[in-house]
C-alpha positions in Angstrom: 38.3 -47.0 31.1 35.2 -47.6 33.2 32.9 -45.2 30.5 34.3 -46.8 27.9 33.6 -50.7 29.7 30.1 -49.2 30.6 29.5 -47.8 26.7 29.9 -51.3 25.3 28.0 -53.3 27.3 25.3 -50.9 27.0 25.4 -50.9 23.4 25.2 -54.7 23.6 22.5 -54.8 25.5 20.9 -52.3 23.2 21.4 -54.0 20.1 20.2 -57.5 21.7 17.0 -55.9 22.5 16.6 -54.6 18.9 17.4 -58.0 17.7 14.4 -59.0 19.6 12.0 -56.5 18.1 13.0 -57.3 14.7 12.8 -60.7 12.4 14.5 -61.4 9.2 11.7 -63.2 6.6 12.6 -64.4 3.2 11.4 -66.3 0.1 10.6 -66.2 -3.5 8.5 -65.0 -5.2 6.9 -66.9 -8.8 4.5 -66.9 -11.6 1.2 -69.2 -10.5 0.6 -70.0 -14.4 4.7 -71.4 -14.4 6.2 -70.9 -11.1 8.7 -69.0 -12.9 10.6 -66.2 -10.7 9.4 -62.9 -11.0 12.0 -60.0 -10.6 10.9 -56.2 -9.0 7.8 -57.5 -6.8 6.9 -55.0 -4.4 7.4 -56.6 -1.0 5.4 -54.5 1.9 5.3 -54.8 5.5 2.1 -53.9 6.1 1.3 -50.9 8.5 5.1 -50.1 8.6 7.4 -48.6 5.9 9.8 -51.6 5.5 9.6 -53.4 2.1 12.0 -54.2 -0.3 11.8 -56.0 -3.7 12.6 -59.4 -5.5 16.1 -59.8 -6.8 16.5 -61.0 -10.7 16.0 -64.8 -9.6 12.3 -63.7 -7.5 14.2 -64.0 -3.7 13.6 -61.2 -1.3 14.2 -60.4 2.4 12.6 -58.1 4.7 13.2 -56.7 8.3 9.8 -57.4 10.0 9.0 -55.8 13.8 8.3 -57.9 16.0 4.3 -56.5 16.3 3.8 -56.7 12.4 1.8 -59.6 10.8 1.2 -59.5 7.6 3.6 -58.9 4.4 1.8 -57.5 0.6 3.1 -58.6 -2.3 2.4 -56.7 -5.8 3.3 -56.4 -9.2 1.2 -54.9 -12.2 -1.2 -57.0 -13.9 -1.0 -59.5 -11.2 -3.3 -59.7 -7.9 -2.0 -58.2 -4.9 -1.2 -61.1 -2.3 -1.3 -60.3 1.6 0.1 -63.2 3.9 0.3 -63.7 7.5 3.8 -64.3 8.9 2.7 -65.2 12.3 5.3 -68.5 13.8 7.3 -68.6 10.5 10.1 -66.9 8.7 10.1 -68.3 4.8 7.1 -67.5 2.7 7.0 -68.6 -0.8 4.3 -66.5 -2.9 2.6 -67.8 -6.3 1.0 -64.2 -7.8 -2.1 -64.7 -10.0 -2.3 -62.6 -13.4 -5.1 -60.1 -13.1 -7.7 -58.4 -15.4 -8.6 -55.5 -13.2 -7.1 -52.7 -15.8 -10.0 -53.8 -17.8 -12.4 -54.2 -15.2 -11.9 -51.0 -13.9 -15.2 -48.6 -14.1 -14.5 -45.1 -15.5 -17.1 -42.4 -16.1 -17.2 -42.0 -20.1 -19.4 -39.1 -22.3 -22.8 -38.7 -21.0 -21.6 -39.3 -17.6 -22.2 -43.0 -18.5 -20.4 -45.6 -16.9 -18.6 -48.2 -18.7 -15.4 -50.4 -17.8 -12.4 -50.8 -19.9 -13.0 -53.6 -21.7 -16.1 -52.2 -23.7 -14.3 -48.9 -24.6 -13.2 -49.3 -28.5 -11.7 -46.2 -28.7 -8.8 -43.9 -26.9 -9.2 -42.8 -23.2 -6.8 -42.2 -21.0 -7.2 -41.9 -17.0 -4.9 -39.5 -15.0 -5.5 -40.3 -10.8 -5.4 -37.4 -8.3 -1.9 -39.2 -7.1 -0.6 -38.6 -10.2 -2.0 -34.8 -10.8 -1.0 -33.7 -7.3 2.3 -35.2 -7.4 4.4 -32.2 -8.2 1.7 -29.8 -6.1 0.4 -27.8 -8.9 -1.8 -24.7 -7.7 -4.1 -25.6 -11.2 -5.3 -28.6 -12.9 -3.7 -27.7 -16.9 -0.6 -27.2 -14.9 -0.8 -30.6 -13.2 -1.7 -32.0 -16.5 1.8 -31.3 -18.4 3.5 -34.2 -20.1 0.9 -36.6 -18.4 -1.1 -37.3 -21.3 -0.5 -38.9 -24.8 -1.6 -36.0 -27.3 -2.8 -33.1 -25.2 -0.6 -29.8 -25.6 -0.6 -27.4 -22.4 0.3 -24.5 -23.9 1.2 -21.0 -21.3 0.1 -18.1 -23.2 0.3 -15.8 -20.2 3.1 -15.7 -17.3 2.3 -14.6 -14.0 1.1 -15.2 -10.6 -1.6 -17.2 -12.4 -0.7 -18.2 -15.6 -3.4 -19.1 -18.4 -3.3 -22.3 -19.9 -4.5 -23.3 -23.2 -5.1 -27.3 -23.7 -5.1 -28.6 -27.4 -6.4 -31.9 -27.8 -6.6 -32.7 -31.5 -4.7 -30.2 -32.9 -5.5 -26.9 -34.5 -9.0 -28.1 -36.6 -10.4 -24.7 -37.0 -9.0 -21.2 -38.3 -12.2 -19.4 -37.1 -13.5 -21.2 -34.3 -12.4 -22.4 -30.8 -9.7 -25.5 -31.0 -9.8 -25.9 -26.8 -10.7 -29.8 -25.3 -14.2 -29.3 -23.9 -14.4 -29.3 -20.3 -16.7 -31.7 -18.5 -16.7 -31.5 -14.3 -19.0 -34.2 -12.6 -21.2 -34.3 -16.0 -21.7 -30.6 -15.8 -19.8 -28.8 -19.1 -17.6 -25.2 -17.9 -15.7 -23.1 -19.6 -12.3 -24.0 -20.5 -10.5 -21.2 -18.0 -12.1 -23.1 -14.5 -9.3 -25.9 -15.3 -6.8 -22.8 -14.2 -8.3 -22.2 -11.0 -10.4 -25.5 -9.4 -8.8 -26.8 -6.7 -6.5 -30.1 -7.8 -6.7 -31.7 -4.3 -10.2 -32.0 -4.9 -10.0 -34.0 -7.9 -10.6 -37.8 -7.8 -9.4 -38.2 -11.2 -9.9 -37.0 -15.1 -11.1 -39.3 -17.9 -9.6 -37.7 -21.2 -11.7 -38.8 -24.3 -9.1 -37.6 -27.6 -11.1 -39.8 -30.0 -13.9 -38.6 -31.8 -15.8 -42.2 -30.9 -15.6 -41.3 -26.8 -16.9 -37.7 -27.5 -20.0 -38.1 -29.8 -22.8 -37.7 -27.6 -21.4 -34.4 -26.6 -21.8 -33.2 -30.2 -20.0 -30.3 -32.0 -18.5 -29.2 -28.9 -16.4 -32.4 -28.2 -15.2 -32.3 -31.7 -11.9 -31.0 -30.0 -11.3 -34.3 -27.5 -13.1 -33.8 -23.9 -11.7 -33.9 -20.4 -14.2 -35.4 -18.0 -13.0 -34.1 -14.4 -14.3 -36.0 -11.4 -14.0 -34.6 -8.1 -14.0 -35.8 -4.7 -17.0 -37.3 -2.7 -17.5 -38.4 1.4 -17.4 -41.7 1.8 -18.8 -43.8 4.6 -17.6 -44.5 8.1 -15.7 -42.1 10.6 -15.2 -38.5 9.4 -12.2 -37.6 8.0 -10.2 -34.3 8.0 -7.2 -33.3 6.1 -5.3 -30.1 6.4 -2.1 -29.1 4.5 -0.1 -26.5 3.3 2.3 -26.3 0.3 4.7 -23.0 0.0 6.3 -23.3 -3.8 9.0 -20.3 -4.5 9.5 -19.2 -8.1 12.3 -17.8 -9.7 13.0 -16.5 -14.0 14.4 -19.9 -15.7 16.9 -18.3 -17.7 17.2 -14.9 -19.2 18.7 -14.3 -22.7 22.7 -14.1 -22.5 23.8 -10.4 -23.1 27.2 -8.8 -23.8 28.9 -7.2 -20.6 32.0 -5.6 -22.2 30.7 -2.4 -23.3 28.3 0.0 -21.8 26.7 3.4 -23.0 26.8 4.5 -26.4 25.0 4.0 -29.9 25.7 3.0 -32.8 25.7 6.2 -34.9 28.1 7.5 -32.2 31.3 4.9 -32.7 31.9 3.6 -29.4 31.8 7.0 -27.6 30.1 7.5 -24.3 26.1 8.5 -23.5 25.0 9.3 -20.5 21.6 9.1 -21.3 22.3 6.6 -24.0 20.0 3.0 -24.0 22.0 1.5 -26.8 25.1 -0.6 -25.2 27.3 0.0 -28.5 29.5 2.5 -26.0 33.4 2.3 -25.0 34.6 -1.2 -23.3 34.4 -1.1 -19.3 37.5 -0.1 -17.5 36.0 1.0 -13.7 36.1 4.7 -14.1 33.4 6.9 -12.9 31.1 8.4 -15.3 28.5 10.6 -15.5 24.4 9.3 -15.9 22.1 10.9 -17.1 21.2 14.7 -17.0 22.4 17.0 -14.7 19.3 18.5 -12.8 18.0 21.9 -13.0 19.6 22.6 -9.5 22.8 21.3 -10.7 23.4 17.8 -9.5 24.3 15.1 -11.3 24.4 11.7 -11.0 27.7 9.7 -11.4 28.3 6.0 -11.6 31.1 3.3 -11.6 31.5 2.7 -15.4 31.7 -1.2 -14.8 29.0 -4.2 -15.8 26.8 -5.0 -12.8 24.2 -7.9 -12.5 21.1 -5.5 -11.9 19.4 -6.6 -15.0 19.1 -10.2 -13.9 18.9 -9.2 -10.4 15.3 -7.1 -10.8 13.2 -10.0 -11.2 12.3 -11.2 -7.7 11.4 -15.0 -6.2 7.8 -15.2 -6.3 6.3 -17.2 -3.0 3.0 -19.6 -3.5 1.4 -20.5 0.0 -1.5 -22.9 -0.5 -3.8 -24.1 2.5 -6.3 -26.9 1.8 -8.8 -28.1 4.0 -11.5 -31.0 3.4 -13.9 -32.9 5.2 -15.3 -36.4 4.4 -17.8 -38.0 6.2 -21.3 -40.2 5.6 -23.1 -43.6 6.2 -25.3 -45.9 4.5 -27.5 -43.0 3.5 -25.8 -39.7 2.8 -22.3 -38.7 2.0 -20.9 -35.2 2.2 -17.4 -33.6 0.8 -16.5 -30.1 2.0 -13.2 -28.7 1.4 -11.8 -25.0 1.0 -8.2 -23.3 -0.3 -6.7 -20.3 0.3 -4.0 -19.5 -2.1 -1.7 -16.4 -2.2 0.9 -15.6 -4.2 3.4 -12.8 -5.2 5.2 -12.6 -8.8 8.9 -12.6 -9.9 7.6 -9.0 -11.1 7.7 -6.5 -8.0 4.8 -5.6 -6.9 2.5 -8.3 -8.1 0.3 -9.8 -5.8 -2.8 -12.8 -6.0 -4.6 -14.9 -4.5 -7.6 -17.3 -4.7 -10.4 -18.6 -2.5 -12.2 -21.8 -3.8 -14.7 -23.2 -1.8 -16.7 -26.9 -2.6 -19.3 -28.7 -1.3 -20.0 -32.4 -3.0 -23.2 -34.0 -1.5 -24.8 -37.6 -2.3 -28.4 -38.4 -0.5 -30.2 -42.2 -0.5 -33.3 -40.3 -1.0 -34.8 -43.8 -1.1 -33.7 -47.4 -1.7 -34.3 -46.7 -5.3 -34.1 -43.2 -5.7 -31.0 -41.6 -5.4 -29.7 -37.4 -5.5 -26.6 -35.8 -6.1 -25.6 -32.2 -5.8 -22.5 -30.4 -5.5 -21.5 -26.3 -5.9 -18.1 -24.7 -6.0 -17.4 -21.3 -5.7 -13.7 -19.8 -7.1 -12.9 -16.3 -6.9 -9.2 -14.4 -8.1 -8.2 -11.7 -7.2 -5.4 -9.8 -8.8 -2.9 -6.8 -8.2 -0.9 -6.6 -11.1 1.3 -4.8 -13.3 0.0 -4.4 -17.4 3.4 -3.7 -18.0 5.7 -6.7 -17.4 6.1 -7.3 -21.1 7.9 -4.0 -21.7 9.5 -3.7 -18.6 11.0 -7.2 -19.9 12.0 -5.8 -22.7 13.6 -2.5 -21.9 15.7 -4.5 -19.4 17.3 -6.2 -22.3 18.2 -2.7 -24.0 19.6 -1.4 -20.6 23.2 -1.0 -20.6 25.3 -3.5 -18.2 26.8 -0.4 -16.4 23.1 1.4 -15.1 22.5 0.1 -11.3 19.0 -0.8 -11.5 18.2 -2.3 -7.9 19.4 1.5 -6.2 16.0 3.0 -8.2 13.7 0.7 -6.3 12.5 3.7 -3.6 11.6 6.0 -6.6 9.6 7.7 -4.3 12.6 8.7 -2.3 15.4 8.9 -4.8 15.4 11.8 -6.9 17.2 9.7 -9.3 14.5 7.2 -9.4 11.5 9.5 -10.2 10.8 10.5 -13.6 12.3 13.8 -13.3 15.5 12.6 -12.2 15.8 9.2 -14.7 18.9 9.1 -16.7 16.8 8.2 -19.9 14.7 10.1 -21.7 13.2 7.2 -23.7 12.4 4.4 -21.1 11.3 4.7 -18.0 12.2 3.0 -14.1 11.4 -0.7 -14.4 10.3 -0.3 -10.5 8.5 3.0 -11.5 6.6 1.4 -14.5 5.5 -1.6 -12.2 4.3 0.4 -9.4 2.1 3.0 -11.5 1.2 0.6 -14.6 -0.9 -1.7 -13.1 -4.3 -4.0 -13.3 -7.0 -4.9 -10.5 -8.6 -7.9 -11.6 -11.8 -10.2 -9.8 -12.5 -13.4 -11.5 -14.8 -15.5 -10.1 -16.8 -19.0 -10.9 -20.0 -20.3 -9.7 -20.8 -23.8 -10.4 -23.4 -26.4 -9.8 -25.2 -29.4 -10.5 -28.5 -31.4 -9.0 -28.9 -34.9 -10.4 -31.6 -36.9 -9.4 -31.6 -41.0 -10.4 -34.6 -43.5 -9.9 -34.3 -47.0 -10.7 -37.8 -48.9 -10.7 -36.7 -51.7 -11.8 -33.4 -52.8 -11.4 -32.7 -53.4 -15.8 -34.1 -49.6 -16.0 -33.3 -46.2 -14.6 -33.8 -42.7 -15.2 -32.0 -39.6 -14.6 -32.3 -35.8 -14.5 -29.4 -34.0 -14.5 -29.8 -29.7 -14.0 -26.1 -27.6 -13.9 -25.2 -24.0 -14.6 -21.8 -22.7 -15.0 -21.4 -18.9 -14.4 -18.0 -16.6 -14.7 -18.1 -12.9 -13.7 -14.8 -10.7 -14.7 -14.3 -7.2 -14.3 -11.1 -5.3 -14.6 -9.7 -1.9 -13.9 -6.6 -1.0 -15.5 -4.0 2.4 -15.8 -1.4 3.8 -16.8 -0.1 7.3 -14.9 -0.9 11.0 -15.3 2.9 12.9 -15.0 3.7 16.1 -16.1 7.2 17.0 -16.4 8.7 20.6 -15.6 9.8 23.2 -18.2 13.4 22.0 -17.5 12.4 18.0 -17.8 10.2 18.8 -21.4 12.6 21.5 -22.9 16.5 20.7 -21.7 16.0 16.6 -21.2 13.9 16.5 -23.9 11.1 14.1 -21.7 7.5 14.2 -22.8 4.2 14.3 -20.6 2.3 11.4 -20.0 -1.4 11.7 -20.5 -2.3 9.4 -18.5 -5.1 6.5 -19.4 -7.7 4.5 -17.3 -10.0 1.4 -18.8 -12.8 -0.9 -16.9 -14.2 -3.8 -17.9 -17.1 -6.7 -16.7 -17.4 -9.6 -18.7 -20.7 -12.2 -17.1 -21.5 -15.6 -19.0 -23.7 -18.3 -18.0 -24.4 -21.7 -19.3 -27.4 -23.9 -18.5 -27.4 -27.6 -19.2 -30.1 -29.8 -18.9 -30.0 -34.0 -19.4 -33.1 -36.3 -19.8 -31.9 -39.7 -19.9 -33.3 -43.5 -19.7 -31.3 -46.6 -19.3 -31.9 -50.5 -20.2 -29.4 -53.1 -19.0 -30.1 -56.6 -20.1 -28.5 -60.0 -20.2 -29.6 -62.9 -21.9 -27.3 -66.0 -21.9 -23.7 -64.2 -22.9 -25.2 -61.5 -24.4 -25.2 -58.4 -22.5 -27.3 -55.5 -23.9 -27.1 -51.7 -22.8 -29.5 -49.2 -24.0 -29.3 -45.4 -23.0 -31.5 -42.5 -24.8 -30.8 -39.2 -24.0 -32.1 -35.4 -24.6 -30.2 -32.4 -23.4 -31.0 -28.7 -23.8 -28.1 -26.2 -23.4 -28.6 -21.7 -23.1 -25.5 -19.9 -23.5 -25.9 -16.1 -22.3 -22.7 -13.6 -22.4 -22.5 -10.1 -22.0 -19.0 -8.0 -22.3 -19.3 -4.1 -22.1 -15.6 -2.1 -21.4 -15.6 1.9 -21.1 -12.2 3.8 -21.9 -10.5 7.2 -21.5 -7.0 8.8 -21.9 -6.2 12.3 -20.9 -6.6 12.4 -17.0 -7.3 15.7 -15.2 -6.2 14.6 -11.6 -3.6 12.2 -11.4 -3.9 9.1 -9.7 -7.6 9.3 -9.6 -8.2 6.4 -12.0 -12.0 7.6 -12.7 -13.4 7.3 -16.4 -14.9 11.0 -15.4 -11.7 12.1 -14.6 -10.7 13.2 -18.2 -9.9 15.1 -20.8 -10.3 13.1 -23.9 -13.6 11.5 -25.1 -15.0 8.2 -23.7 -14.9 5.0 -25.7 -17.0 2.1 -25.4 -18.1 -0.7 -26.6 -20.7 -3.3 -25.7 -21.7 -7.1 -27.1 -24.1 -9.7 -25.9 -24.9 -13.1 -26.7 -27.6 -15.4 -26.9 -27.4 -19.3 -28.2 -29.3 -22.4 -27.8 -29.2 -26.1 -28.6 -31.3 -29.4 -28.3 -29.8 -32.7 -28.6 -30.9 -35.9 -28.9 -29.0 -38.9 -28.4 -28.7 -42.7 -27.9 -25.8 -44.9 -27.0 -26.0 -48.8 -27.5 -23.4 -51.7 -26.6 -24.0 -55.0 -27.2 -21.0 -58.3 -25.5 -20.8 -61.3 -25.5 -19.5 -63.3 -23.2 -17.4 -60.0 -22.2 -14.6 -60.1 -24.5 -16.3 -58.9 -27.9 -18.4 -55.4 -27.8 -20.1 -53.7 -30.3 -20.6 -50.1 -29.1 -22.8 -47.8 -31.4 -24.1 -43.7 -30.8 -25.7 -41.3 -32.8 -26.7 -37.7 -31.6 -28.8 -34.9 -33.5 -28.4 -31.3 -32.3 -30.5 -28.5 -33.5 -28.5 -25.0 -32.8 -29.3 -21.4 -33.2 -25.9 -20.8 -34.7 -26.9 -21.5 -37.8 -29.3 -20.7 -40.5 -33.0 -22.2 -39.8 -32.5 -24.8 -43.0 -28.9 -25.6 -41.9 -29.8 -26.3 -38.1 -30.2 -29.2 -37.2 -26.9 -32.3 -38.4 -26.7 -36.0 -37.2 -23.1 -37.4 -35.4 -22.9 -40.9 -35.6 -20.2 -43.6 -34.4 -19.1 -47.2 -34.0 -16.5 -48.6 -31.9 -15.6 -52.7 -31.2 -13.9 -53.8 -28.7 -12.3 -57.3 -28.5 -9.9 -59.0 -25.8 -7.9 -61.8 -27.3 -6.3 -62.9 -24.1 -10.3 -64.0 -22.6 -11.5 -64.9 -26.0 -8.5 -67.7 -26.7 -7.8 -70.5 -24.5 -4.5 -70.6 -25.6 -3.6 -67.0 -24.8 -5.3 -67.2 -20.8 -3.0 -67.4 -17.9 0.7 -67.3 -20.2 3.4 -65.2 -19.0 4.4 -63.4 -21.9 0.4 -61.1 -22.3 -1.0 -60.2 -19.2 -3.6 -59.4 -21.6 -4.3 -58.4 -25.6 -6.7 -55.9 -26.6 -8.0 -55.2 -30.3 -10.3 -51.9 -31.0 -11.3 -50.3 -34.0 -13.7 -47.0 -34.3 -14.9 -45.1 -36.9 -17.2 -41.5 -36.2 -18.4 -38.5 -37.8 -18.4 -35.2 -36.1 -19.0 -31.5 -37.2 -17.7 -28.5 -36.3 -19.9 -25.6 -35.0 -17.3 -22.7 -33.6 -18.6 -19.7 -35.2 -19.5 -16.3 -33.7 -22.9 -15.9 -33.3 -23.4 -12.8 -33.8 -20.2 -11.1 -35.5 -18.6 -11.6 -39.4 -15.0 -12.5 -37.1 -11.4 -11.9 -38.7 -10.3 -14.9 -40.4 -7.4 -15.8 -37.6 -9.3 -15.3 -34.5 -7.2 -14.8 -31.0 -8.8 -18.2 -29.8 -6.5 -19.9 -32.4 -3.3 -18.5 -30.9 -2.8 -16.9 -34.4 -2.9 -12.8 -34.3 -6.2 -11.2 -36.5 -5.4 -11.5 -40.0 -7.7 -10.7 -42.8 -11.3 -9.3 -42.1 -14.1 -11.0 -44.5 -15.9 -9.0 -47.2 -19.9 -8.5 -47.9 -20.3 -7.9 -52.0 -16.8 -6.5 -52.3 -16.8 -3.7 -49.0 -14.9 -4.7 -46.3 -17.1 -5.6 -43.2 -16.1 -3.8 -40.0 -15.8 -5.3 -36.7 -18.0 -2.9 -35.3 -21.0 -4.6 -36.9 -21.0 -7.2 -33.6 -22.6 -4.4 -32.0 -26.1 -4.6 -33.9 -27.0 -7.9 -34.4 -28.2 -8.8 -30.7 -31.0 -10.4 -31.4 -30.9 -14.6 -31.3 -30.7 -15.9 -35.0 
């Protein structure tokens, strides 16, 4: 009776002194135009996680400690409101529409700056918040069913899947159809979007309308994707460190028949032992015989009875991510460093990767009017992987219900498991196959960009803008020597495997360079914004790949190590372009613009006559709800914006230096039809001679 005497009051007391640490405020919330209520207003405690929000009639109440002393209130299209609470516990709020969504400054093509009330044509902004969200180990991943218009296709599976990131649609049957891919003004190849770093990304500007991608010329003629990454920012150092483990498991699996086991078709229901086909006598439990007997006599038996060992093969793949950044700077410098580590292992067994991406993003207040910028990023992959999950996939659906799959994983070991010993002559060990068909991959990206920005007067600037994007690939891949005995080739009717091993390096690099001036001018309610631009752009690639089947040794996976004749095969590239460009908006009173741009390239790709074409555009912008007196501050349009563009933009995706098949593998469409030279069909082994630059 005492604890029970001594439990209460001590609750009392407790809940008395938590009465004292905590306050109940209330209030309502309205409209400042019409002091009408406004329902779902996010109510904040500051520096605490209480909040709540209004009910249907604007009323809200909050639990606020005792050391809090301020409360936020926000709501989209409205400005955010921060009260003190201090001595009082009713606060009535009046929110005040807001025009920041088209205020907002967003880097547009050129690396120009523009807010969103001058853009006439589509754009659409994705914030690292919302690209990290899910914890995506690449960028196309993150950007999945987050933007109006772009497909994110996976054409590969994997530990590192490739992405492929339509914009526009399918525009070309020859040429690439692949957004370009713009990071901090610098263009890279598509594939980097598959292995940057998303925590470094501050956001991506996606451009799907011609009008936004003009002064990028024929390459933007499939949307762009302007990536902007993170920068240090002023005051005390910051340092974040995390670590994300993601585990991955086969979505679903094609529902197959478990009533009957071993047999084909030709055979009416009767029992195989060495039988793929699963057109064999219903299950019943009994023990059967699989496979061959061996040449010593023994033979393998098993429960005649579906098992789950089909499904059960493919393993839960494990992601560990570690990021690390640093942010720091003053008045006169700014520095981002940040690093990942990355490794992952496959639902296949046996497959292993892992990436190291490293980034340094530097700003410098060279002086008051000069400014630099320079960043680098460095990305290499690494990869252990099976070449053979495809068939392995597809062998597992032909294996009957009844074969137990998971007990062949120690092939090495199980005499059952090895080649000699496998019940089928036909297909081999899933855990065999992934173990000796396999690919070593390195894939790694260097990129970087120096920009350097003087502004003598403050109507004019200039900039110069250097960057260079360079990939380096090389891959070793084989397939296993194995030579079976007389008894395996003659009474199991197995057949010898040659044996094949093929290498690979693949190099491209791209140079960009950017020349551009810059008026801004206002007179009265006219502003006026004047940029001219040059750019100059070298594209080198080199691909060479050696091959040979018919090893001597087996598992020395040497080209020298052979038998059979060496292939090869070797192609390089050379291409160039000049641009010149100038982009020109004219507002008044900033809710009517008038933006105009025109660009002339001159390329190597084509024919000396043919070279040089002209992309011009026109966009207007116009905001209703600033122009009209009668449409500011009303609570039905928090605002109205009309826009209207019109463009012309070519298309320049041709091989420089090779008649290509009609449906090229860039389409997503397999080769088709070769093209013809006065009748005679033109072989693709013409690429190899014409090296020299057009």
């Amino acid at each position: 009776m005492k604890k029970i005497i001594f439990s209460l009051i001590c609750f009392s007391v407790f809940a008395v002194i938590a009465n004292a640490q905590t306050r109940r405020v209330t209030g309502k919330v309205t409209f400042a135009e019409d002091g009408e209520a406004i329902p779902g207003v996010s109510v904040t405690v500051v520096g605490t996680t209480s909040g709540t929000i209004t009910d249907v009639d604007g009323f809200y109440s909050v639990n606020v400690p005792s050391k809090a002393s301020q409360i936020s209130f926000s709501f989209i299209g409205y400005e955010k409101s921060v009260v003190n609470i201090a001595g009082k516990n009713v606060f009535n709020v009046a929110l005040k529409s807001s025009n920041r969504t088209l205020d907002e400054v967003v880097v547009v093509a050129g690396g120009i700056q523009r807010t969103k009330r001058e853009q006439g044509y589509t754009a659409t902004k994705i914030t690292a918040e919302e690209l990290t969200a899910s914890k995506p180990t690449s960028i196309a991943a993150g950007l999945t069913a987050k933007v109006p218009g772009l497909q994110v296709n996976a054409i590969s599976s994997g530990v590192n899947p490739n992405f492929r990131l339509v914009l526009r649609g399918n525009r070309s049957l020859t040429g690439n159809n692949t957004a370009l891919v713009v990071v901090d003004n610098a263009v890279v190849s598509p594939s980097v979007l598959t292995n940057i770093n998303p925590e470094d990304i501050e956001n991506i500007q996606v451009l799907n309308g011609a009008a936004g991608a003009t002064l990028y010329g024929s390459e933007a003629s499939n949307g762009v994707l302007l990536v902007t990454t993170k920068r240090g920012e002023a005051g005390k150092p910051k340092i974040r460190i995390s670590n994300t483990t993601t585990l991955e498991q086969v979505n679903f699996l094609p529902k197959l028949q478990n009533k009957f086991g071993q047999g084909s078709t030709a055979d009416g229901q009767v029992f195989d032992p060495i039988e793929n086909q699963q057109f064999g006598p219903a299950f019943d439990g009994s023990l059967q015989k699989l496979g061959y007997a061996l040449e010593n006599g023994d033979q393998q038996y098993t429960t005649y009875k579906a098992k789950t060992d089909r499904e059960d093969f493919w393993e839960t793949g494990v992601q560990n991510q570690t990021d690390l950044s640093i942010s720091l700077g003053n008045d006169k410098y700014t520095s981002y460093v940040s690093g990942q580590y990355l490794t992952s292992t496959g639902t296949t067994p046996g497959d292993k990767y892992n990436r190291i991406s490293l980034r340094l993003n530097n700003t410098n207040k060279v002086l008051p009017n000069l400014d630099l910028q320079y960043n680098a990023n460095y990305i290499e992959n690494n990869y252990d992987i099976t070449n053979a999950t495809a068939t392995i996939y597809s062998e597992l659906l032909e294996t009957p219900a009844n074969i137990p799959i998971k007990s062949y994983k120690d092939w090495r070991n199980n005499k059952w498991a090895n080649p000699e010993g496998w019940y089928n002559p036909w297909y081999g060990n899933p855990y065999w196959v992934a173990d000796n068909y396999r690919k070593d991959a390195k894939n790694s990206y260097l990129t970087g960009k120096v920009e350097l920005k003087w502004t003598p007067f403050s109507w004019l600037y200039l900039l110069n803008r250097a960057s260079l994007s360079n990939r380096y690939y090389t891959e070793k891949s084989h397939t296993p020597k194995y030579t079976y005995s007389e008894y395996g080739s003659t009474v199991q009717g197995k057949t010898n495997k040659t044996g094949s091993v093929s290498d690979e390096q693949y190099n491209t690099s791209r140079f960009n360079y950017d020349f551009l001036v810059g008026v801004n001018k206002s007179i009265k309610d006219v502003s006026l914004n004047l940029i001219l631009g040059w750019s100059y752009t070298d594209n080198k690639s080199k691909d060479t790949k050696e091959s040979v089947t018919g090893l001597v040794i087996p598992g020395l996976y040497n080209v020298s190590n052979r038998t059979g004749v060496l292939t090869g095969s070797e192609e390089n590239k050379h291409y160039r372009s000049y641009g010149l460009w100038g982009d020109f908006v004219a507002g008044y009173k900033n809710y009517l613009f008038l933006h105009l741009t025109g660009r002339n390239d001159w390329t190597s790709l084509l024919a000396k006559k043919n070279r040089s074409y002209f992309y011009p555009s026109a966009d207007l912008s116009f905001i209703a709800t600033d122009a009209f007196d009668a449409l500011k501050d009303n609570s039905v349009l928090d605002y109205l914006k009309l826009r209207g563009a019109v463009s012309k933009t070519g298309n320049v995706n041709i091989d420089p230096y090779a008649l290509s098949p009609t449906y090229d593998s860039t389409t997503g469409l397999s080769s088709g039809t070769f093209f013809t030279k006065n009748g005679t069909l033109v072989s693709d082994n013409l690429k190899t001679r014409n090296n020299q630059r057009l």
